[in-house]
N, C-alpha and C positions, 0 to 999 in steps of 0.2 A: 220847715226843714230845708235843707240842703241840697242841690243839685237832683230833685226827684219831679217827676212827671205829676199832672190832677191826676191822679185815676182811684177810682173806689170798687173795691172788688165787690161780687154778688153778696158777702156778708156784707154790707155796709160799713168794712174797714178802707181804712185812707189808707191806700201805700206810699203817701206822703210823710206815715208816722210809723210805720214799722221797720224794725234794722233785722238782720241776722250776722251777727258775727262770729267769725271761726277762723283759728290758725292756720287752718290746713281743708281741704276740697273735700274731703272723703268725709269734714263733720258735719259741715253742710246737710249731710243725708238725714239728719237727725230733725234739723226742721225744715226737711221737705213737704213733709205732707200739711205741715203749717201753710210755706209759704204758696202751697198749691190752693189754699182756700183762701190767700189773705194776699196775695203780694205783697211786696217790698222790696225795704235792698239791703242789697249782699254787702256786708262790712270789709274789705280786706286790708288788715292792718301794716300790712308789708307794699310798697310801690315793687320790689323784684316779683313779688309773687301776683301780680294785677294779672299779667298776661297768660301767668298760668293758670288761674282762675278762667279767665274768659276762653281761655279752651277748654278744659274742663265740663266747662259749664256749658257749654255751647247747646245749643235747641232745645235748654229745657229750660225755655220762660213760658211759664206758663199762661200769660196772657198775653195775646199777641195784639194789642193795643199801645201794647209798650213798647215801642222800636228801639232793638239797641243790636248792635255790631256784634255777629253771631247769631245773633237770637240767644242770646243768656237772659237771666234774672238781671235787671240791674245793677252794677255795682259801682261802690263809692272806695275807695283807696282814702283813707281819713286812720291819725296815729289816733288809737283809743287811750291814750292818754291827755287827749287835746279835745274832748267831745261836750266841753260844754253850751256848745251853742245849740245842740241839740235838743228837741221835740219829740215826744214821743214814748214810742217802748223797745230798749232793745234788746233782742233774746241771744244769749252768750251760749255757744255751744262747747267752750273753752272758757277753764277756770282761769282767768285771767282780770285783772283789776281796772275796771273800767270809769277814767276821772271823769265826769260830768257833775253838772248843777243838778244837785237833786232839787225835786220841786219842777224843773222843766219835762226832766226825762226821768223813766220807769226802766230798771236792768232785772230784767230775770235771767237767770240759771239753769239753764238745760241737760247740758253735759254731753258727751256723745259715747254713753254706753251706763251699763250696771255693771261692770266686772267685778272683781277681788283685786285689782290693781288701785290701789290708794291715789287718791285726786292730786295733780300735779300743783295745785295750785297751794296757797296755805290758808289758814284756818277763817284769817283773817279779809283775805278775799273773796271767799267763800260768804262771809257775813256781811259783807259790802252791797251784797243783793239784795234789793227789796224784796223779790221773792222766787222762790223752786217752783219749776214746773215736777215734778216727784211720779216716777213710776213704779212704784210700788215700796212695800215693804223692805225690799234689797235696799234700793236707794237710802228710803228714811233710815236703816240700821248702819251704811258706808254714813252715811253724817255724821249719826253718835258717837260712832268708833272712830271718829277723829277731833271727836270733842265738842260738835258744834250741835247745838241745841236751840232750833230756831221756834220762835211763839207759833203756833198755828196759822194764823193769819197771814203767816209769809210762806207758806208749803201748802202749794196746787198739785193737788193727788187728779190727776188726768189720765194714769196710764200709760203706755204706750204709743204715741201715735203710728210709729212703724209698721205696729202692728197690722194696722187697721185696714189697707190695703190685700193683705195677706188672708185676714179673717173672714174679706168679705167675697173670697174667691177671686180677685181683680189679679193676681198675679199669675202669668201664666207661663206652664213649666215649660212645655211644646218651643214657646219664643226664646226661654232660654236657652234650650237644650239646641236651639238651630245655631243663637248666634254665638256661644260656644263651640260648635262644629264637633259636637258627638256625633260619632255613626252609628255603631254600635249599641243602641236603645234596648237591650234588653239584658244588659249586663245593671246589675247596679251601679251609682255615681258615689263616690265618696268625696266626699267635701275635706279638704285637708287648710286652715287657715290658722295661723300662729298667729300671737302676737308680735311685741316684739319689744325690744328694751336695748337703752342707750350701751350697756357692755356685753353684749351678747347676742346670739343669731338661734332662735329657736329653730329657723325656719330649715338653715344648711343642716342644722344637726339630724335630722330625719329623711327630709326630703329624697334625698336620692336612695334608700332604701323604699321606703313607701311606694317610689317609681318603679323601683324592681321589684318589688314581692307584691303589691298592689293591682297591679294592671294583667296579671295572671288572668285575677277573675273579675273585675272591678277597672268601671273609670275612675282616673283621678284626678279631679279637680284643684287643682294649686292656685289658692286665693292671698296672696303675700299682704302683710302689712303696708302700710301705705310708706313707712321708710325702710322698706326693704323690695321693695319694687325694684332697686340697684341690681338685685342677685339673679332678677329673671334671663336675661341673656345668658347666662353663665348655665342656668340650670337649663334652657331649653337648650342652648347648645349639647350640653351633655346628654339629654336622652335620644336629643336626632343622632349623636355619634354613635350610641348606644346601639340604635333603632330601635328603640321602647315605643308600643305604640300604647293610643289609649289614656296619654296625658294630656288633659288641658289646662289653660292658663287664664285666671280670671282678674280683671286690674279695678281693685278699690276705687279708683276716681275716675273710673267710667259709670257715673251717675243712672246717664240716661239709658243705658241698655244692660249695662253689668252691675247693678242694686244688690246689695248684698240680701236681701229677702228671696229676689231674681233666683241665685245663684242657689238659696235655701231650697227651693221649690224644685230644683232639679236635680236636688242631691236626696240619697236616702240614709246617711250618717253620716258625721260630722266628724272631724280628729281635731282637736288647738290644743290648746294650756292653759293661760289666764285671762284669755281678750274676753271684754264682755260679751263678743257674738256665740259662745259658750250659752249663756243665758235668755238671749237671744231668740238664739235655735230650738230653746221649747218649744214655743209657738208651732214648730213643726210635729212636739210630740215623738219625733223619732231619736234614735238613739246616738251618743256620743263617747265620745274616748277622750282620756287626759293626755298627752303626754308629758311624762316629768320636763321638768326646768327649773332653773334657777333662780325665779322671782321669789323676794324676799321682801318685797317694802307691800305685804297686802293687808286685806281687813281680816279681822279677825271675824268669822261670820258662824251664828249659829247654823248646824247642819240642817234643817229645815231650808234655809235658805243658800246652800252647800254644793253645788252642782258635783262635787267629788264624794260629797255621801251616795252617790245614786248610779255615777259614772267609772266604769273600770277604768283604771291607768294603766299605760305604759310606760315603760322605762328602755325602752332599745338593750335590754340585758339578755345575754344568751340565753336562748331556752323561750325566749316570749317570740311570737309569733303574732307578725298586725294582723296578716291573713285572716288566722283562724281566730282571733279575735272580733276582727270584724263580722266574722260571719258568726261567730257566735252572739254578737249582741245583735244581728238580723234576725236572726232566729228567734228569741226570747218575747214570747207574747205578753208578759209585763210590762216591757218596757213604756207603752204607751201610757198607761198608768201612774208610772211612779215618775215619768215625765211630766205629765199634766198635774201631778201634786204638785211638785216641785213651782213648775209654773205662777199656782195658784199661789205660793206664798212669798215671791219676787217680786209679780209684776198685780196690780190691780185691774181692774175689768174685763178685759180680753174681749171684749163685746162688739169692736169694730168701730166704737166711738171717741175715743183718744181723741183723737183731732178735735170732734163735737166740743167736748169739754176746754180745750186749750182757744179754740175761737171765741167763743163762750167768751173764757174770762176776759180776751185782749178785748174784746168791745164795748168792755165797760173804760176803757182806757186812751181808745182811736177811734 
């Protein structure tokens, strides 16, 4: 392989043979808990974005045998269009077409989410992969409903790995609720995080209501999209003018301290629209709100696996109130229930072993 250190992690994989590639830092998150068992290196397909990766990334290498400038994960700045000299296996966290010599190297498909928002990539890219890492039944049915129908042998039903941190009680709310700088700890948190889409701003559309009728009774956590992080100065300036107190600001590409599980574990409901951390946020079992938007290019998903068969919406129309909304779905002792159904029929195993299974397979590989 290419510009990589000897080193073999406690599995017995080379991180001389393992890549993770991603567009963008915040999908990175998706095989964190991989490259925390396995090393390797960080793919970054852009030379503009090297730098903002290495800050980003900064103190979360996870084996400090590996010296590099920051203390990040390794990374390589290589166009994925140019990767046949490569060795190995590399895990894509972005549908994106990746030209190597098959035969030298191994691409699997990760993704970075389950949502109802339709894979950016097309169908045909998609099939390019030798094979899915698949977390659950969500996953396998956004495939069908796009046409692609892949032999078994190339779909690794592993589950989760994100989870598995969360499951096993390793995340702790206390750390996040400090480096958030909540005071007020006895108020509930609500987790407010949109998607987000190239003609439109989920996020303006609500936010500065949610800031005023929210923080009455309620912290509120504003977790933006990772390309709408642009709107934060604007939005924080306006509620210091405001003097709103009681909002805080959570940033998606702060990996190592702001993890969007992190951020789960200190909230006790959820508000988004489309983004897969909707589905996500089972794992917590606590309750969520939709709010209307205008995404149109999604799956079509049976309601079993329907985060809106289960989940009240809003729509910002007179007469609706978030407030007493959200306190009404507090209140509701079902809800733990028809969340963890829900769960059951998206994601497989929930067992804390996702990772187990995804190391597993790469070591018949590296």
């Amino acid at each position: 392989m290419t510009g990589n250190a000897e080193a073999v992690s406690e599995t017995g994989i080379s991180q001389r043979s393992l890549y993770f590639l991603a567009n963008q830092v915040y999908q990175f998150s998706y095989a964190k808990p991989i490259y925390e068992r396995t090393g390797g290196i960080f793919i970054v397909p852009k030379l503009k974005k090297l730098l903002r990766f290495k800050f980003r990334l900064r103190n979360t290498n996870a084996f400090p045998d590996v010296k590099t400038f920051l203390n990040t994960p390794k990374l390589l700045y290589r166009d994925i269009k140019s990767l046949q000299d490569f060795h190995g296996v590399i895990i894509s966290q972005s549908a994106t077409r990746i030209i190597r010599e098959k035969g030298k190297s191994i691409t699997i498909f990760m993704g970075h989410g389950t949502g109802d928002k339709k894979y950016g990539g097309s169908v045909q890219t998609l099939e390019s992969y030798d094979y899915h890492f698949i977390s659950g039944p969500k996953h396998e049915e956004k495939l069908r409903d796009v046409g692609l129908n892949l032999p078994e042998k190339h779909l690794i039903r592993i589950g989760n790995p994100r989870f598995d941190a969360y499951i096993k009680g390793e995340v702790d709310r206390e750390s996040c609720l400090d480096f958030l700088g909540i005071v007020d700890r006895q108020r509930p948190s609500i987790l407010y995080a949109p998607s987000w889409s190239s003609n439109h701003t989920n996020l303006l559309k609500f936010v500065f209501r949610f800031c005023r009728e929210l923080t009455r009774d309620y912290n509120l956590i504003v977790r933006p999209h990772h390309f709408e992080m642009k709107y934060l100065p604007l939005i924080r300036t306006w509620v210091k003018a405001k003097g709103i107190k009681h909002v805080y600001f959570s940033n998606p590409n702060n990996l190592l301290h702001e993890d969007t599980f992190s951020v789960f574990a200190c909230s006790d409901l959820m508000i988004s629209d489309v983004s897969s951390i909707l589905y996500e946020y089972l794992i917590t079992r606590q309750p969520v709100i939709i709010t209307q938007n205008d995404f149109d290019n999604l799956h079509a998903m049976p309601d079993e696996m329907n985060v809106a068969s289960v989940a009240d919406q809003y729509d910002g129309s007179p007469g609706m109130d978030i407030a007493r909304m959200v306190a009404d779905n507090l209140a509701r002792s079902n809800n733990r229930d028809r969340y963890q159904a829900l769960l059951e029929n998206c994601f497989y195993f929930n067992d804390g072993h996702s990772t187990d299974r995804a190391v597993e397979f790469l070591s018949a590989f590296t």
